[in-house]
Structures are given as C-alpha cells and as structure tokens.
N, C-alpha and C positions, 0 to 999 in steps of 0.2 A: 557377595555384597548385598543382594537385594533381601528385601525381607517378602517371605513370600506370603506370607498371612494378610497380606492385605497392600492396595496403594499407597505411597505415602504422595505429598504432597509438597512443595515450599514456593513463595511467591517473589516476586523481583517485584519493589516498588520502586518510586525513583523521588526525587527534591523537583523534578521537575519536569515538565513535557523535553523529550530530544535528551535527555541524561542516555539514552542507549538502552533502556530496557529492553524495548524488542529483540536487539543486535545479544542482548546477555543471554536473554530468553534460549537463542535460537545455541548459543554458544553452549551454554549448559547441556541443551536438547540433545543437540550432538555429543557431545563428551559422555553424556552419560550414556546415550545408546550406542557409544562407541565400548563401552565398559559391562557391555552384554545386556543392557535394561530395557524393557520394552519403556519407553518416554510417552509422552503425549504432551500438546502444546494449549495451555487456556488461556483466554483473554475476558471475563466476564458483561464489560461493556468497549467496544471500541468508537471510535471517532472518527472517519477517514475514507475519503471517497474512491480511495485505491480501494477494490476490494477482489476477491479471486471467487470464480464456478466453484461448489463440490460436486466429486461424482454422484451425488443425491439429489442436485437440482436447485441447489440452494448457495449462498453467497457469505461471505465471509472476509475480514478484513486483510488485507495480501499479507500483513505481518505473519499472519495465522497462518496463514498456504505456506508463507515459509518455512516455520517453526516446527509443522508438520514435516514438510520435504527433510529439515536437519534431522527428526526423527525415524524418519528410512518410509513414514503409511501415508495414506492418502488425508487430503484433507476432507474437515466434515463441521456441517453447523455447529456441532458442540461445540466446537473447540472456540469461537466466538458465538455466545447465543442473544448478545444484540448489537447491533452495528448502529450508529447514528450518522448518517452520510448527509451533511450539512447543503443545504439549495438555499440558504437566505443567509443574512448575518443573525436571525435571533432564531433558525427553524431549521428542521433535517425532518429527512426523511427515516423512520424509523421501520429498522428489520429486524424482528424477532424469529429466531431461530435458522434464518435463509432465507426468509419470505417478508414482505414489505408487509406492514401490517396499519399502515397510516402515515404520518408526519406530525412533530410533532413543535412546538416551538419551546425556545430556552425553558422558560416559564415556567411554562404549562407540565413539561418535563420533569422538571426537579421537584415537581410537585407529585407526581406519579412513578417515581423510579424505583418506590420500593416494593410498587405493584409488582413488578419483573423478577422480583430477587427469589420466589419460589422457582420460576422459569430455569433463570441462571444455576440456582443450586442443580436442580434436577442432570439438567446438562452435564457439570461438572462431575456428581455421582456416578453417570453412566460413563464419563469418561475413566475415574478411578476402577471401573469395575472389569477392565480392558488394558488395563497396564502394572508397571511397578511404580511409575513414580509420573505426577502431575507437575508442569511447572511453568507458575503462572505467572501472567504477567497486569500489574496494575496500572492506571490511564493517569497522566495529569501527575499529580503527587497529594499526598495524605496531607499537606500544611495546608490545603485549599479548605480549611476547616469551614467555609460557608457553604462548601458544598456537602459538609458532611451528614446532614439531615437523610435519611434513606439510601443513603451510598451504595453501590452495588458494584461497582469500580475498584474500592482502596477497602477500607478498613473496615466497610459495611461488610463489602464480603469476607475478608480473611476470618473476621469473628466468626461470622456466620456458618461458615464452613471450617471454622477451627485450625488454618492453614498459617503457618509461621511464617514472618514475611523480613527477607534482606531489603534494606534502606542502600538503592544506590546514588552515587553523587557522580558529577562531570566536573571535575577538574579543570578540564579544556576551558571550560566557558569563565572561569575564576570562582573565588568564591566559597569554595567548595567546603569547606572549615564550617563558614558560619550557616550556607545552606541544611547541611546534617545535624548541626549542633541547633537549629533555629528550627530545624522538624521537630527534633527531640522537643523544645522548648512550650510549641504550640499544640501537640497530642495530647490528647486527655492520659490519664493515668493506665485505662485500659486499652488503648489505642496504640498507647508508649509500649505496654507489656507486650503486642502481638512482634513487635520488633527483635529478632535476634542478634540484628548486627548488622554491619554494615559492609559496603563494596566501593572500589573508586574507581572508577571509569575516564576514559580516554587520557591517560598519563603520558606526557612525552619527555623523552629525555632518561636520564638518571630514577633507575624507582627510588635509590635509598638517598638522594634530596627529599624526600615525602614523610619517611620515618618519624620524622617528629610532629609532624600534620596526623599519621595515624596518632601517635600517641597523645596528642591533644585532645583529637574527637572524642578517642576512648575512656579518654578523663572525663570528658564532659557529659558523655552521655550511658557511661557505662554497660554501651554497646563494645560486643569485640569487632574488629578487624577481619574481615573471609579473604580479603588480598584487594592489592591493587593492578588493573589492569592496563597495559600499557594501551595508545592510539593504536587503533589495526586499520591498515590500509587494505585489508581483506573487504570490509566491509562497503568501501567502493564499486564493489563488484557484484554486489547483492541489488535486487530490484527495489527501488525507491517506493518508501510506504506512506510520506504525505507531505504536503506543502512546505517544511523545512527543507528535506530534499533539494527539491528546487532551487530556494534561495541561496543552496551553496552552487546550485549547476549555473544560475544567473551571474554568477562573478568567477567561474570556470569555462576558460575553451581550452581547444586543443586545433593543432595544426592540419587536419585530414583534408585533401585535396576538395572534397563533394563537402559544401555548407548546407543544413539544412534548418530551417527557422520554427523555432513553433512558439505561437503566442504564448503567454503565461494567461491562462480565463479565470476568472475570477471565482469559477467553478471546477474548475478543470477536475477530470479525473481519469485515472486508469493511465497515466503516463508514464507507468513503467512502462506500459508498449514501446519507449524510448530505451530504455536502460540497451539493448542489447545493439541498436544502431551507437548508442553513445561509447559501446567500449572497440567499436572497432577502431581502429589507426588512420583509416582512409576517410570519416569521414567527423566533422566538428557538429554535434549537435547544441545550437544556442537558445538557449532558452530565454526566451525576449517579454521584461517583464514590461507592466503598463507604465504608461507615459514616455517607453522606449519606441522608435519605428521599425517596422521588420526591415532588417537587413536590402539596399540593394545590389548586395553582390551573392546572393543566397541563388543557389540551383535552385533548390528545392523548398518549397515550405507545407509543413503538418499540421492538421487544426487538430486537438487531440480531442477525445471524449469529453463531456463537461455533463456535471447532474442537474445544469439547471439551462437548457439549449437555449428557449427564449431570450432568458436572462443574459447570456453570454455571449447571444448574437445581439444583442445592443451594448453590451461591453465589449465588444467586437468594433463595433463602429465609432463608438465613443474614443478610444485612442486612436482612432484614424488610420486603422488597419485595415480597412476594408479599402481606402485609398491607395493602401502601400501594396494589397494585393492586386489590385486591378492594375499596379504598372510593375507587380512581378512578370502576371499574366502575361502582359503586351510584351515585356522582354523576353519570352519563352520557356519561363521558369514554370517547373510542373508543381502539383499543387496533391495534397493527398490526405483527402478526411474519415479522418475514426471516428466512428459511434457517433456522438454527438457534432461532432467537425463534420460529418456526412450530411447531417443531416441541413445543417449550416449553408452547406454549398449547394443546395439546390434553391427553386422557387419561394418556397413559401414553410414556413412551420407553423403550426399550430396546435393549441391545448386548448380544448375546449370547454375541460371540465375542472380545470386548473391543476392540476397533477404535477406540476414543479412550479407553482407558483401563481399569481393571476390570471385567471383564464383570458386567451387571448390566440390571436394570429396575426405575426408579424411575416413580409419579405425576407427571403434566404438571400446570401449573396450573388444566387442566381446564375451560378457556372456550369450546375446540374441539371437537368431537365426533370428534376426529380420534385414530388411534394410531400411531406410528411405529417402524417397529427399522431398525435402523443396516446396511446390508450392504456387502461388501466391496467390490461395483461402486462407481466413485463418476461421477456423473454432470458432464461435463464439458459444456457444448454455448452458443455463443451461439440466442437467441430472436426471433422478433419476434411478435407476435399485436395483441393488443386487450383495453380494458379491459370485462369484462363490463357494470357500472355506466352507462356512459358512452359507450362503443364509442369513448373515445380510443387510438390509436396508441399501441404500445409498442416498444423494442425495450431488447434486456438479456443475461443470461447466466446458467446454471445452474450452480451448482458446490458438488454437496452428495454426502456419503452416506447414505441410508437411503432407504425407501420409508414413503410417507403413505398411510395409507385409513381412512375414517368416514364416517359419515353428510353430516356438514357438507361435505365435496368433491362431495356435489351440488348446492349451492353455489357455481359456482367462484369464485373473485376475477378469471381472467383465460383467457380462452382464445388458445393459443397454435397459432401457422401451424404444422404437420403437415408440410410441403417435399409435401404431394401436392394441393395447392389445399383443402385442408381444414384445421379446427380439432379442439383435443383442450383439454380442460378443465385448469385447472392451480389450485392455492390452494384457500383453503376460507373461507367467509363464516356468523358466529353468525346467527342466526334472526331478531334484531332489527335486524341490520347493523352493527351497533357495534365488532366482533370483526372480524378475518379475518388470514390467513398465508399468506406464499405464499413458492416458494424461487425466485423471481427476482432478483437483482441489479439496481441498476443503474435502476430502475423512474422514479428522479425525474433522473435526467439526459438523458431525452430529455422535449424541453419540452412535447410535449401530452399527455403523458401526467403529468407536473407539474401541467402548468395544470389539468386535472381534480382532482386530487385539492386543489390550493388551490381550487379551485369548492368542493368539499363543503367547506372550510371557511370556506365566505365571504371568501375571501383574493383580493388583484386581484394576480395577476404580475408582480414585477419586477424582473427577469433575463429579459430578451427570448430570448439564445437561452445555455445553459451550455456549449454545444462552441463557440461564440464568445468567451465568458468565457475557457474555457482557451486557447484559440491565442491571443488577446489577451495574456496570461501569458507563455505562454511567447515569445513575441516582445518583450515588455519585458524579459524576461531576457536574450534572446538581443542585444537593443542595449546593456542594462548591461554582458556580457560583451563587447562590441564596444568601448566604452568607457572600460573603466576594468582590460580585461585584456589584455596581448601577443599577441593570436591568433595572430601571424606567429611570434613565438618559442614557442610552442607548439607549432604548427606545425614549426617548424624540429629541434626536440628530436622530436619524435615517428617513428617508426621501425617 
C-alpha cells in the first residue's frame, strides 16, 4: 500500500475546537500503522497546558504523546514544534520546538506567527523524512478567518506545505450540516481548494438516519463524504488533553467508595495525572469547579499542577477553598500536591522576575514547611525512583519552574534514581503524614505505584494495568476508523 518514493501527508481540520480532531488524528495513526506504515503524528501550533517530556528534553502537547504512543515511536519536539500554554486570559507562554522561548500575549502573537512558520515547516520536513505517511492535525477551525493573516495552525500551513486537508464536523454538539457547509462558505477560493472532503464525528444512534445530511453537505459543497464515525466510548479511557475535558468530568461522578476532590484552577495543568485514579471503580474522582465548595465528605483532596501558581493560589482563595481545606485538614482528610499544587501548600511562593506573570511573593496555604521561587531554568527530565512510604516502583516526569527547600523536604515523598546507581530525595511529607507535594507527574499511571497509594486507602485495584487500558483504546479507535471510514481514499487523497 505505501508508496515508498517518498512521505506522503493529509491533515484532519475540524468546524471547531472539541469536533475530535486529536481522537481522529490518533485513530488514523493507529489504523494506518496497523496496516504495516511507519505513521508519525504533527500538530504545527498547539494550545494547551496538558503537555508530555520527550526523551529529548523537550515538551510537547500530551495530544501529540498520544498520537505518537498510537503510532507504536517515541515522542519528540517535531511532532508539536510550538506549544502556547496559556498563564493569563490575553498571554501564554510560548515553546518553540521543546523549549520555552518567552511569552507572549494574544496580540502581540498574531502579529508574529508567521515568524515561526519556517520553524514549523522545518520540523514537519524532518518528520516526512522518517516515515510513510504524516498525519496532521489543525488547531481551532479554518472559519476563524480573522485569524487567518500568518496562520500556521490551519490553512497557513497546509498551503505551505502542500498537505491536503479533511474538513471534520461534530454531530454530537448539533449543527453539523450548516457548521461544514458555513466553512465551505467563508474560505477563500484557495483555502476552499486545500479541502478534499469531509468526515462526521461523534454519531449516535442509526448511521443511515444521517444519509441524507451526507448528501446535502455534498451538494453544497461539492466535498465528498470519507464516512461517518460513530460516538466511541473508547475514547473515555484515553488521557485528557484540555480544559473541555474537564467540564464533562464536572457533571460526571461515579460511585467508588475513596472520594477524592480537586479544585478546578483557573490555570490548571497536567491533570491527566487524574485520568488513571479516575478509571478505577474504587474510587470517584470530582472535579470541583469555581464558585462550587470542595466537598465535606471527600477523604482526600489533590491540588493539581497549574501554569500560573501565584495566580492560582489567589484563585484558590478567592472561592474559599482555602477555608474548605483547612476543615478538610481538621477532619483528618489527607491532602496531596502536584507540581504546582506543591508548591501551593507550603509557606510562601514567589516570582521575582515575573516569570508567570507579575512579579511578586505571596503566602502558601502553609501545610508545608516548604518555600518556593520561581526561576527561569525550567526543569524538563522524565524519572524513575521509588516510593519512600512503601518502596513501590515509580516512573513519571518533571516539568516545573522553580526551586523547593524547607524543613519538610527531609521528609521526602519519593526518592528518585540519580542515572549514577544512586537516589536523591525528591517532595516533601507534614509531620503527621497527612500532607505531602511533590513535582512529579504522572505518579498514578504506572500501576504499582497506584496500587500503593489505593493501599493507604484501603482501596483493592481495579484497572490491572492503565498502559493496557490505553492501547486497548486506541486500538478500538483504530478498528472504528477501519470500519466506518475510507482509509483507502484517504489514503489516495494524501500527498
């Protein structure tokens, strides 16, 4: 099937942010490297403060880690070569290639993104030069025509790089008829041209109720049809890529005996570190958005990572959470901070040079013995060590700025392998145990070191292993895309 003279290419855009691009991306990914091709997964500019380590040292958005993992290699800066991880409503932090290289605001941005687009191509090239087939995925949607000036997202790039691009839509959400037909409407002529066709995403029910919805579109925009894809409930099992996520997890529980609370920050990031507590049976992970109180009947509550600490630790207190924690505390409920959530629960945090935002040092919520400031190194590295408590197995990733030091870091939560046969202390643990933070990632998706911590709470395991979970996933994808999509004309179209 592959053509060996060269990579070919094709792009998934979508009518809108959450239409399921990444979920198709990864679905393809699979399918086709199931069908003997070596895949590779691109993302040219991403949005999103979930992001994953590569074994390079560099960061990338966790869509990407994924889309890679479907493709059987590792992940690597190409495959996202700029990230924009949002710390304000009008400003992010911008990473090119892995590495942070500034911030930058709305503005300011859209004014400079064509600067990148040599960047981006580059990337992309070196990824074609490594596979049979590239398959990319577009940000937002191409009808966002005001953003269209230097685009390097949608339509900037497919030209650019000459990459033939499917139009998908969401059914799920309504709509979907005049969404696709209202893309076609507003693209320019040669914007319209890069388009081959179209895809429909999240269908439930009956496909052939939809038959004449294809044939409408097709009339209207004299795009063909690649299929309709049914709802996959696969895709609940895959790790969450960004604040939509969430807002389905906020009006989802489940019954598991251990409740555990984690605020919703207003920055939050990396809260897939959830995804693998939230599919076991034993326990309800609620995601508590603002203006909500945390729980008082929660064992446990997680403060997760956030890109913008300062910031979050006064939107922390501004819901009056910080109230609801200090009589979790008092009732004996234990308390557990990632990356940013760590650093939260100690004395004091501080930025000095303003590095997420206004320079400043405010009061921690003071559980920790710990104090933190923010520096411009930022630590990128994957982990393996051992849990201090328990001497179960760990393995994870770093990805924070600032340094941590107090009394309670002799304490550790976790000692981490050194690469010289030695350990080095890492987190910090309160006095009575109840407390502790640490800037690991990642912690509950390797399974013995899960299964310890459901130990301390009297929890029995059940999710046998979570990296079987997810390849389980993405393999249900990858035969729904086998079924119910033209791989071959895809295929065919692709370039």
């Amino acid at each position: 099937m592959a053509d060996k003279t060269g990579a070919r290419a094709l792009m998934i855009q979508g009518t809108g942010s959450d239409v399921g691009k990444s979920l198709i991306v990864a679905a393809l990914a699979r399918a086709y490297t199931r069908r003997g091709l070596r895949v590779r997964p691109f993302k040219p500019q991403n949005m999103s403060n979930n992001a994953a380590v590569t074994p390079d040292g560099g960061e990338i958005g966790r869509a990407q880690a994924l889309q890679a993992r479907a493709c059987g290699v590792a992940p690597s800066v190409d495959m996202n070569p700029v990230l924009l991880k949002p710390q304000t409503d009008i400003g992010a932090q911008l990473v090119l290639r892995g590495r942070v290289v500034g911030t930058a605001e709305a503005a300011g941005y859209q004014r400079r993104k064509g600067e990148l687009l040599p960047a981006v191509l580059e990337s992309f090239h070196r990824l074609r030069a490594a596979c049979d087939l590239v398959v990319v995925e577009g940000a937002g949607s191409p009808a966002e025509t005001n953003l269209r000036a230097g685009d390097i997202a949608n339509m900037g790039f497919a030209r650019a790089a000459g990459v033939p691009v499917v139009l998908a839509g969401d059914i799920d959400r309504g709509g979907v008829i005049a969404s696709l037909v209202g893309t076609h409407r507003v693209l320019d002529a040669e914007d319209r041209a890069q388009i081959r066709g179209f895809l429909i995403n999240k269908f439930r029910g009956d496909l052939r109720l939809f038959d004449r919805g294809v044939t409408e579109i097709e009339a209207r925009t004299r795009w063909p049809c690649f299929g309709v894809l049914p709802y996959q409930k696969a895709a609940a099992r895959l790790p969450a890529e960004d604040g939509m996520d969430l807002a389905h997890w906020a009006r989802r529980m489940q019954g598991g005996a251990v409740r555990i609370a984690v605020p919703m920050l207003s920055r939050i990031a990396n809260f897939d570190d959830l995804d693998p507590l939230r599919l076991e049976p034993g326990v309800t992970v609620e995601m508590v958005p603002p203006g909500r109180p945390l729980p008082g009947d929660a064992q446990g509550v997680i403060l997760p990572g956030s890109k913008a600490t300062l910031a979050d630790l006064a939107f922390f207190r501004a819901q009056g959470w910080d109230i609801d924690l200090a009589g979790h505390v008092r009732r004996g409920g234990w308390v557990l901070g990632l990356c940013g959530g760590y650093q939260m629960l100690g004395r004091a945090v501080a930025d000095p040079d303003g590095i997420e935002g206004p320079p400043g040092t405010a009061p921690g919520l003071d559980y920790l013995d710990v104090e933190t400031v923010l520096a411009p190194a930022k630590t990128l590295r994957a982990v393996t060590g051992r849990d201090v408590a328990t001497g179960a197995a760990l393995t994870g990733y770093e990805m924070h700025l600032g340094v941590t030091h107090g009394a309670d870091r002799a304490r550790p939560l976790l000692h981490l392998d050194d690469g010289a046969g030695g350990q080095v202390p890492e987190g910090a643990v309160s006095l009575d145990g109840r407390i502790a933070g640490t800037y690991v990632h990642g912690l509950f998706g390797y399974d013995a070191q899960r299964a310890a911590w459901l130990a301390r709470w009297n929890v029995a395991p059940g999710l046998a292993s979570y990296d079987g979970t997810v390849e389980a996933a993405l393999d249900e994808l990858a035969e729904a895309a086998e079924r119910h999509l033209d791989l071959d004309a895809l295929w065919a179209i692709s370039r």
